[in-house]
Backbone as numpy.savetxt, mean C-alpha at the origin, in Angstrom:
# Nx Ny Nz CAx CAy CAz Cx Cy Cz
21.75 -16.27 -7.23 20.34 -15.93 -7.19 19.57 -16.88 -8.11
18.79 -17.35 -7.44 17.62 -18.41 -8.10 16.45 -17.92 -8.89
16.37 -17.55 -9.97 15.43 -16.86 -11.57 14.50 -17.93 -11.38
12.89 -17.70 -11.57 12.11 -19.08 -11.78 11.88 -19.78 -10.59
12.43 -19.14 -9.48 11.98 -20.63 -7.91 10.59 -20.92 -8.29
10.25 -21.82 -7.87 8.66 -21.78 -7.23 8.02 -21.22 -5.65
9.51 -21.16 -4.74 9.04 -20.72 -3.57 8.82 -18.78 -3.55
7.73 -18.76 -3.04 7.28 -16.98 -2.84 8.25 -16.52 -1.97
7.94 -15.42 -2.12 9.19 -14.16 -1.26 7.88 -13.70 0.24
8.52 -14.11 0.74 7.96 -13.80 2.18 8.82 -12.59 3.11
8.11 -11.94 3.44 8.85 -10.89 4.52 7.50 -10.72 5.69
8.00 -10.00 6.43 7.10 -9.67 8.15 7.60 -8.83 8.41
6.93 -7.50 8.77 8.09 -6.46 9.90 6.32 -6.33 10.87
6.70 -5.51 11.89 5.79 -4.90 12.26 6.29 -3.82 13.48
5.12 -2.96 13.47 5.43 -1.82 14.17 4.27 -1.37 15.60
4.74 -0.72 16.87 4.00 -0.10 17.34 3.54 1.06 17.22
2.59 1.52 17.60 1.68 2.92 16.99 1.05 3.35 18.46
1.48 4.31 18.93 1.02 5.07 20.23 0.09 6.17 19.52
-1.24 5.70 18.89 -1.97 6.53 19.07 -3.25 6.25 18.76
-4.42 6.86 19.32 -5.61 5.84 19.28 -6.03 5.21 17.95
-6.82 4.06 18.19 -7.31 2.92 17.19 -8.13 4.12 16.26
-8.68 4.78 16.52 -9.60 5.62 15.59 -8.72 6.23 14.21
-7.74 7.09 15.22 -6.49 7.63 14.56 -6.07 7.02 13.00
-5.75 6.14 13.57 -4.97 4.84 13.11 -5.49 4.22 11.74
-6.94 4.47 11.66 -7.95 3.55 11.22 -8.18 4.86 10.02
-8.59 5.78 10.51 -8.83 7.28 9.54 -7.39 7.07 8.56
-5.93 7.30 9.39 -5.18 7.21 8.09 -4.59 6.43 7.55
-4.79 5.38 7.60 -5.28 3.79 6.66 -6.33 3.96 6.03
-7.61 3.98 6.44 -8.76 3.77 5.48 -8.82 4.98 5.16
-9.48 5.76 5.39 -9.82 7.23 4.92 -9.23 8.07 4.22
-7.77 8.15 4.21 -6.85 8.80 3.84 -6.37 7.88 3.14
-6.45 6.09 2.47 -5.45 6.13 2.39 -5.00 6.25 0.57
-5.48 6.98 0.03 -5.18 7.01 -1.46 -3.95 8.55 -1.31
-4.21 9.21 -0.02 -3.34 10.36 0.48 -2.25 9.70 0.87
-1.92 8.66 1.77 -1.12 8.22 2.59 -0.62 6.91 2.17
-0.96 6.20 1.33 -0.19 4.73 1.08 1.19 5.44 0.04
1.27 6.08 -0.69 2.55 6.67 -1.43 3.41 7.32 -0.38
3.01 7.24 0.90 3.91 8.26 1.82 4.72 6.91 2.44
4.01 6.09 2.62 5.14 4.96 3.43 5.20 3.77 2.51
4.80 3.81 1.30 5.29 3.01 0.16 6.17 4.24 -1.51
7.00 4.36 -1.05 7.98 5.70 -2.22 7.94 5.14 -3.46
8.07 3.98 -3.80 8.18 3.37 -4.91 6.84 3.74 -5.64
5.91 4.14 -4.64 4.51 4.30 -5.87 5.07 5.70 -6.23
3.89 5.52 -7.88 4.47 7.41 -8.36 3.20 7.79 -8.91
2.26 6.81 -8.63 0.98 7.04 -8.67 -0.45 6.02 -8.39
-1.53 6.84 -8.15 -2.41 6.00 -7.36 -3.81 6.80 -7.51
-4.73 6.20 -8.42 -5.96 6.44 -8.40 -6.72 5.47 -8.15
-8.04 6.52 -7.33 -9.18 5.13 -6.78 -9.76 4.50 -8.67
-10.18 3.62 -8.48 -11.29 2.84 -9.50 -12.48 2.78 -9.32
-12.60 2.82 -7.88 -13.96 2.31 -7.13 -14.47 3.80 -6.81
-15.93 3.90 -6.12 -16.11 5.02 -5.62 -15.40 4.91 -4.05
-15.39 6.36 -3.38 -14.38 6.16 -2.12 -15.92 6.46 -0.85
-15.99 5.99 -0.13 -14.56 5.41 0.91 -14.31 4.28 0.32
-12.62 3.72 0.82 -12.13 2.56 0.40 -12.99 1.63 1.63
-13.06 0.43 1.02 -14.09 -0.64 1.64 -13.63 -1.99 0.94
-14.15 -3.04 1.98 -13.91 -4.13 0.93 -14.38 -4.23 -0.53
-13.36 -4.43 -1.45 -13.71 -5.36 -3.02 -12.82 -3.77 -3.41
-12.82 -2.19 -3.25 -12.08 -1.10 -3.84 -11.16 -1.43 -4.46
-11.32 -0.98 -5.96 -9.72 -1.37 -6.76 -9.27 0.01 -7.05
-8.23 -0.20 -7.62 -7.59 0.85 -7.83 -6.25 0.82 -9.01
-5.84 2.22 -9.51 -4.68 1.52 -10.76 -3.59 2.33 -9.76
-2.09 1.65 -9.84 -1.04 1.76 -8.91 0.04 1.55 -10.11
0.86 2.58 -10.21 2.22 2.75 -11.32 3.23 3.01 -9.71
4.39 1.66 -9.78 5.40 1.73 -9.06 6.47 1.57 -9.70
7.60 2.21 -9.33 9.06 2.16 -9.89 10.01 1.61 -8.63
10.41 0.25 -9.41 11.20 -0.32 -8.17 12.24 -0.63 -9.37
12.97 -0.88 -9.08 14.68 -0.30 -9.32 14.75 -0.06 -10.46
14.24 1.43 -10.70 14.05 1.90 -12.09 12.85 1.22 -13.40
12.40 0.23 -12.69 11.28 -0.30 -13.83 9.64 0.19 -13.21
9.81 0.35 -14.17 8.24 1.00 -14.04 7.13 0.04 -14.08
């Protein structure tokens, strides 16, 4: 294992979603300070910064634990 590369870590998956664009869009944007800890586990917490709805420029503070580091 190479410590220090200069090359970034790249990955791609993607998925289909049988259900309407509206759907879709509500629990991504609308929901998603409810729903990004549900298909990302590693978060263990997640508050808005910004006022909500999330919109472009929304920050937010995000505490993740990936292999035990916090």
């Amino acid at each position: 294992m190479l410590f220090g590369s200069s090359q970034p870590v790249v990955a791609k998956a993607s998925v289909v979603i049988h259900k309407p664009v509206n759907d879709v869009y509500h629990f991504i944007s609308d929901q998603f300070f409810d729903n990004y800890p549900r298909w990302s586990p590693e978060v263990v917490e997640l508050k808005p910064l910004s006022p909500l709805p999330v919109k472009l420029g929304t920050l937010a503070h995000q505490v993740r634990v990936d292999h035990g580091h916090k």
